[in-house]
N, C-alpha and C positions, 0 to 999 in steps of 0.2 A: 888366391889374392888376399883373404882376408887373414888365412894362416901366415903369410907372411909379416903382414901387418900387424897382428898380437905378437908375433915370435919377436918383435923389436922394441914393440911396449914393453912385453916378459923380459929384454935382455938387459935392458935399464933397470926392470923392478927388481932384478937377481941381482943385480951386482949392487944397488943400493940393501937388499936385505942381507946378502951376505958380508957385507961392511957393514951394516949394523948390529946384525940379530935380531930385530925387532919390527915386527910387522909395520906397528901404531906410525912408529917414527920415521919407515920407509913410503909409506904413503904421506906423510908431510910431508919427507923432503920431495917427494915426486911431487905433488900439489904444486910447491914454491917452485919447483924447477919450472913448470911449462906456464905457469901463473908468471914469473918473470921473461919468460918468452916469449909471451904475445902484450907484455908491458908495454914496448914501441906503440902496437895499435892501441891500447886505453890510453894511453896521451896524444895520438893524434887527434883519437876520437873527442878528447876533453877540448884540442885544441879546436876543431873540427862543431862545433859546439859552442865556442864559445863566438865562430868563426860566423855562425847562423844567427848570432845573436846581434852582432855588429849589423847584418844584413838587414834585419828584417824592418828597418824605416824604409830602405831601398825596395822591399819585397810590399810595404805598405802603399808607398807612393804606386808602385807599378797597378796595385789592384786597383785604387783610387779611379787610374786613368782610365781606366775599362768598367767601373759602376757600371757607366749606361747602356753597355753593348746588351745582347742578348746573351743570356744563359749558357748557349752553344759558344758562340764565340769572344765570350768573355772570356770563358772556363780557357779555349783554347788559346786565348791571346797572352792572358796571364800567365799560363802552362810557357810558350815559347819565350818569353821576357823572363821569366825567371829562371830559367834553365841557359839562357843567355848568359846571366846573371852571375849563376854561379858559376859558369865555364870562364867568364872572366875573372873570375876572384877565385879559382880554383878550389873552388868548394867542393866537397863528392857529401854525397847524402848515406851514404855507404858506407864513407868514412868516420863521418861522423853519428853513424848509428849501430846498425846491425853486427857488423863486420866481425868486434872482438867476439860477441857470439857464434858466429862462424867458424871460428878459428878454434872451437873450444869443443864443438861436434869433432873430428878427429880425435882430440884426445879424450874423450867420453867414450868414444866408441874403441881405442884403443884397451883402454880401460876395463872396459865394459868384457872384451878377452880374458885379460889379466885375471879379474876376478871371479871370472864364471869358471874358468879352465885352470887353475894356481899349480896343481898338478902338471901339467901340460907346459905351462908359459914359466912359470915362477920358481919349480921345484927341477923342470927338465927331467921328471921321470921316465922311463923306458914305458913306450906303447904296449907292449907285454904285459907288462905290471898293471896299468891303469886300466887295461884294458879285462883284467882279469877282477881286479876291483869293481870295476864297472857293472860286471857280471855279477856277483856276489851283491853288489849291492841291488842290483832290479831283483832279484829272487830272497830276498832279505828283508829289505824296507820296504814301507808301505808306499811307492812312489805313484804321482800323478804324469800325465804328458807333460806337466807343466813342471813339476820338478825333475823330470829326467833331461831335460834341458842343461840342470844345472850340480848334472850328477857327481861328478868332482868336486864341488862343496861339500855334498851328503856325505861322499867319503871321508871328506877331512873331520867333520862332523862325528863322523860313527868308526870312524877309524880302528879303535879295538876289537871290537867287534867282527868289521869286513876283514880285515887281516888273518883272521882265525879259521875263516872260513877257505881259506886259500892257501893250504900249509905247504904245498912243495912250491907254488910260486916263490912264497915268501923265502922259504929258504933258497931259493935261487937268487931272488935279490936281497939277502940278507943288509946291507951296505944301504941302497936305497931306502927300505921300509923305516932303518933308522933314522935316516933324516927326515923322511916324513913325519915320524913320531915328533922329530924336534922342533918340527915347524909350528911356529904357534901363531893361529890363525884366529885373533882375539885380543881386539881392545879394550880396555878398562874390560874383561868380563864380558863383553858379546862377543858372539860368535860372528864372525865378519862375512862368513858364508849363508845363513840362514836370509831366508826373504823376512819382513814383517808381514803380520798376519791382521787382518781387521778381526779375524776370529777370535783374538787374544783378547781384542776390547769387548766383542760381546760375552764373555766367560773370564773376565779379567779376574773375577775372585778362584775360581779352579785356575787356573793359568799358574806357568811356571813361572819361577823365577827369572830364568836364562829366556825365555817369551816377553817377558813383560820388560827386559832390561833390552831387549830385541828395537823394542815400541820408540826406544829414546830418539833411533836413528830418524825417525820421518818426522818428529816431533822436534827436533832439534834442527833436523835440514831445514823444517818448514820457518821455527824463530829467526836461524839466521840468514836465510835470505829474504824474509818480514826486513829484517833490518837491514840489511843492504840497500833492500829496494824504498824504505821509507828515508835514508840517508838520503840516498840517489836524487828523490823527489823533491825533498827541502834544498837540494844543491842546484836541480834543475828551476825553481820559484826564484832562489834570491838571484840566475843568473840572468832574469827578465827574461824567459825562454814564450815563445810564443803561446796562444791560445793553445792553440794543437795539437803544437806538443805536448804543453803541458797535460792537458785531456791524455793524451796517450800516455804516458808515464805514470797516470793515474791507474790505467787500465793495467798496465804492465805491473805496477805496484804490487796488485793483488796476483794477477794471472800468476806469475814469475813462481811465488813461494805456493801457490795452489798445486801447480804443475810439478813442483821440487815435490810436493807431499805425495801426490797421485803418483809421482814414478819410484818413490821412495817403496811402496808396497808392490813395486813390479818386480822389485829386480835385489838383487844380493842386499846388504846390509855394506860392503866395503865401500858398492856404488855412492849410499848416501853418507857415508861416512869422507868418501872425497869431497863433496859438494858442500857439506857440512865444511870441511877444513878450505874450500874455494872460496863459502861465502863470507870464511871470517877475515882471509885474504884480503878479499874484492872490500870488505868493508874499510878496512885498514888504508887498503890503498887508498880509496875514494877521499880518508880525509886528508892523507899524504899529497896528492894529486889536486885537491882543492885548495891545497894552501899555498904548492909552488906555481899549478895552475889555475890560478883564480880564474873566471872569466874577464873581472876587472883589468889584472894584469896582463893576460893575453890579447886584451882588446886595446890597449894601450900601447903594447909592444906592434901588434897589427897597424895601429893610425900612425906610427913613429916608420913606420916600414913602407905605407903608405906614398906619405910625407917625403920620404927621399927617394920613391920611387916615381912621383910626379913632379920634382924635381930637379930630377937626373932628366926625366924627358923635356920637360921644359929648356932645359938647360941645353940640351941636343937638338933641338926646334929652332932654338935663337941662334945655335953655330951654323946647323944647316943655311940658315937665312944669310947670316951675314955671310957665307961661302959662295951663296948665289948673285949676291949683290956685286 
């Protein structure tokens, strides 16, 4: 199941590298591809959002009426009227929150193939080969359980080396090895395979260069989604967004780019280098999205839609009547 599922992340990734040549530039345009794919839900959501904000006099009023009940069936009565509430104004909660993050695990985890496996998904090398690489490289390198996980990078990595080791292979796939060699797996200077290591910070002065240039990616994912997420938050204040929420977006503020850094040292260096070029996306969007979708504007376009939608009924009320008379 799941080989299927990278073989069609891999089939996209292949044919944008091979129309480019260029790793760096094939994960943007991959980025902006599925970042404008699930665009639909970040404007519903913004609209969905703005749609919560229109409500919450109506969601004020309903608590009000229930102050005095008891605790149990306060909680439960306000729970029912406001779920009423938004079934009548077709509000999803769903929509207007979680959702685009939702949408965004598939193509992480598609992802998350591509660059463990490049060999495999990106390059389409023959099982033979890789498999003979594979070999050579656990009896070669110094690997952990944790990096034999992600032993297809190591190869790409030590690539001269493992090659040597495996000379009638090689000469059997003569054709293959060459493109492998030509595969450059490396933006600005990092190796896109490599994990970060906390062990570079505690030894940063002995540390290599290509180590310490490793370091940008968790440091970088973490600034730019710091900024995403503190964007987001001054968007979600000036849109009068409730106590609540607001409280939660605060939490989220931090969680988001703590989480981006913590998996930033789990996993390849290409992982945070998507998420890096996601969050500059997401930022970009957000002010894009806040200007044609203001809250202001969308709640204005909502009272105008309103307005002729109680209208039209009214006006269907008083034909009824006069039909019966």
């Amino acid at each position: 199941m799941f080989d299927f599922f990278y073989s069609i992340f891999g089939f996209l990734f292949r044919i944008l590298y091979d129309f480019i040549g260029n790793y760096g530039l094939a994960l943007l345009i991959f980025t902006v591809f599925f970042r404008v794919i699930i665009l639909p839900t970040n404007i519903k959501q913004q609209k969905g959002s703005a749609k919560q904000v229109r409500l919450q006099p109506k969601i004020k009023r309903i608590r009000e009426k229930y102050q005095d009940y008891a605790p149990n069936e306060r909680n439960m009565k306000i729970q029912e009227e406001t779920n009423a509430l938004y079934q009548r104004e077709g509000y999803s909660a769903m929509t207007a929150g979680c959702a685009p993050l939702l949408l965004q695990l598939p193509i992480l985890w598609g992802l998350y193939g591509v660059v463990r496996q490049p060999l495999t998904y990106v390059l389409n090398a023959p099982a033979e080969l890789i498999s003979a690489l594979t070999e050579a490289a656990k009896n070669t390198l110094e690997m952990t359980a944790r990096s034999e996980a992600y032993v297809e990078t190591a190869i790409l990595t030590n690539f001269e080396t493992l090659v040597n080791k495996i000379p009638a292979t090689a000469a059997q796939y003569a054709e293959e090895i060459a493109k492998i060699k030509d595969f450059d797996f490396t933006v600005f200077g990092i190796d896109l395979g490599v994990i970060p290591s906390m062990d570079t910070l505690k030894n940063f002065g002995g540390a290599t260069t290509e180590a310490k240039l490793v370091l940008l990616i968790p440091i970088l994912s973490f600034l730019t989604s710091m900024l995403s997420s503190v964007l987001t938050q001054v968007r979600q204040k000036k849109s009068g967004a409730n106590m609540d929420n607001a409280q939660m977006m605060g939490c989220m503020m931090l969680s988001m780019p703590l989480m981006s850094l913590y998996f930033t040292f789990q996993f390849p260096a290409g992982m945070g280098m998507y998420w890096i070029l996601s969050n500059i996306f997401a930022f970009f969007q957000t002010l894009v999205m806040g200007h044609f979708y203001a809250p202001r504007k969308v709640i204005a376009k909502l009272m105008v839609e309103e307005t002729i939608q109680r209208r039209s009924y009214e006006k269907a009320k008083k034909s009824t009547s006069q039909v019966e008379e």
